[in-house]
Phi, psi and omega in degrees: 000135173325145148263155168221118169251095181271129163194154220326120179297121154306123159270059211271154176307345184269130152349330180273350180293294191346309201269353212288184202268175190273312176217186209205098177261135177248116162267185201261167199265088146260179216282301188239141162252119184265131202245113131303091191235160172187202231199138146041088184229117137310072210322322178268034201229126213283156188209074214294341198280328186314304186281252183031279226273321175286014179254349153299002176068011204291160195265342192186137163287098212223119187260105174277103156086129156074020166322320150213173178236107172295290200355090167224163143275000200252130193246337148283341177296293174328297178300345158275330181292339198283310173275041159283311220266338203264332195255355170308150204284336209252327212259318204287308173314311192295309186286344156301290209295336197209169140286156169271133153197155213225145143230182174267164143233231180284303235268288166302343145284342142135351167208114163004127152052018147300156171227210175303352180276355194303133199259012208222333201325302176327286182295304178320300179315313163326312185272353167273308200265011181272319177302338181241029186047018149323134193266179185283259246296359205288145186269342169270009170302315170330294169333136193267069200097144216252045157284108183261151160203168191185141219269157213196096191253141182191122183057216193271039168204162204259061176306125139291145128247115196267143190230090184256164193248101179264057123256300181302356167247315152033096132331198196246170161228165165237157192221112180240114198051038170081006186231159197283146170272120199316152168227089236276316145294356188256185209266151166241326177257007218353168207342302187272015170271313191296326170298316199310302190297275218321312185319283203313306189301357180248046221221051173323354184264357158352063166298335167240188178199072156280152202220122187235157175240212142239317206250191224228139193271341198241329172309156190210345196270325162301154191278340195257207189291119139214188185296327170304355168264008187252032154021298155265015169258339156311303164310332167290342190290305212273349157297322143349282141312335205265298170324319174287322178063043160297161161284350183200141159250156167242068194287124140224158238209168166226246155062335177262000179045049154198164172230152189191157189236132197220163211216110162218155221260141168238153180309097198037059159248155191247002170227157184281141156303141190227133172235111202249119180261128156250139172182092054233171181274331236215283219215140165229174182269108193292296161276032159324096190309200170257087194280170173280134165201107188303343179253022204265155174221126177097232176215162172292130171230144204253026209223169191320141158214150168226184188249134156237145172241111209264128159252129167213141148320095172222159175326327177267020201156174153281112161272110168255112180245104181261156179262154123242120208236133168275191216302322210256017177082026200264121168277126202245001171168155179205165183190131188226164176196146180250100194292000000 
């Protein structure tokens, strides 16, 4: 059995506390450390994937996004859907064996295709971090959005995982014949998540950086939710990065009830950026056409997924191999790179 050890964040009166990381797992120097994620779990939909994913042995868990599906308005029906899913038998198993750890998208924030107008944000946050035992004293009960990160110590290096939250600050989209409109100017994490993301990416002991969403960092071409329809905040995003100069990025994404893997080169980064989507655990889009997307490497898939992302220690580097794997443990894509 894994050692694992969390432990406890100071909390001091200085400004830099604002930006420190929320918790900090120390692993065992094995060979390889494996990172679990995945997307759009129905509570009430049968949920064949938890034992899979736990037969990879993984170190940590991470449900990006539709974690169950609330949408309500109503704040006790959330909080009972939120214990169908806490009590389920295979997910309870899972939460032994490893940490859970989280963002939102919609379906779990409490309405379809919301943003900052959702009138519930407040309590919904609540009933999210309660759902993942954030104790109250915790500063992100503070927090203006569940936005997170958390340092990932394993042999002589520092994995981040950054979790942001594209709801709660959200501008509006208009949506014409279904399909969403650019919002050439609006915002997706706002200002004080964006101090937040710069801090965390200016964190030198850094060997990786995952940086996770609900909704997807690189695709552009579909009709439905991604960062590309806030157009200039993307760009800030991968202006950022750029600024920063990690050694290593990671994007990863859910929200589409399909999974797929996508690649694109930013202007003086010396690696392409990779955005690896999982998505859904419980239900997918079955007749998912082949839609476009000009950054996809491989093919699309439509079928039950979860995600790994495998790290190991070799000389030149970081090898990072992220997967996407179905029920029966079937690799359905992998891509790899040495950071």
């Amino acid at each position: 059995m894994r050692k694992l050890i969390l432990l406890p964040i100071l909390i001091t009166l200085t400004f830099s506390s604002l930006f420190a990381q929320d918790q900090i797992f120390e692993f065992e120097d094995k060979e390889t450390l494996t990172l679990a994620f995945g997307s759009c779990n129905r509570q009430n939909l049968e949920q064949p994937l938890w034992q899979p994913i736990m037969n990879h042995n993984p170190d940590l868990f991470m449900f990006l996004g539709d974690n169950i599906y609330g949408d309500t308005d109503d704040m006790q029906v959330l909080e009972e859907k939120y214990e169908v899913q806490k009590n389920q038998e295979d997910y309870k198993k899972l939460r032994s064996e490893m940490p859970v750890i989280g963002v939102w998208d919609d379906h779990d924030y409490g309405k379809n295709d919301a943003g900052k107008e959702y009138p519930y944000k407040e309590e919904s946050q609540g009933l999210f971090l309660d759902f993942f035992d954030v104790s109250e004293d915790d500063k992100r009960r503070d927090r203006k959005g569940v936005y997170s990160s958390y340092d990932l110590n394993w042999k002589s290096h520092t994995i981040k995982v950054i979790l942001l939250d594209a709801r709660y600050h959200r501008d509006d989209l208009e949506r014409i014949n279904r399909v969403y409109q650019k919002n050439e100017e609006g915002a997706i994490l706002g200002e004080e998540q964006w101090a937040w993301l710069e801090d965390q990416l200016s964190d030198e002991k850094v060997s990786l950086f995952i940086i996770a969403s609900g909704i997807q960092f690189i695709p552009e071409d579909h009709d439905y939710e991604k960062w590309a329809n806030f157009p200039q905040e993307r760009q800030r995003l991968f202006d950022l990065v750029q600024e920063k100069q990690p050694e290593g990025t990671l994007f990863l994404s859910g929200d589409r009830h399909i999974a797929e893997i996508s690649s694109m080169q930013v202007e003086g980064l010396n690696y392409p950026l990779i955005d690896v989507t999982s998505s859904g655990l419980t239900h997918v889009w079955e007749n998912a056409p082949q839609e476009p997307n000009q950054h996809r490497i491989g093919k699309l898939v439509n079928e039950l997924n979860y995600g790994l992302v495998k790290i190991e220690e070799t000389e030149n580097g970081l090898r990072v191999v992220s997967e996407i794997r179905g029920k029966d443990q079937e690799l359905y894509q992998i891509f790899g790179m040495v950071y």
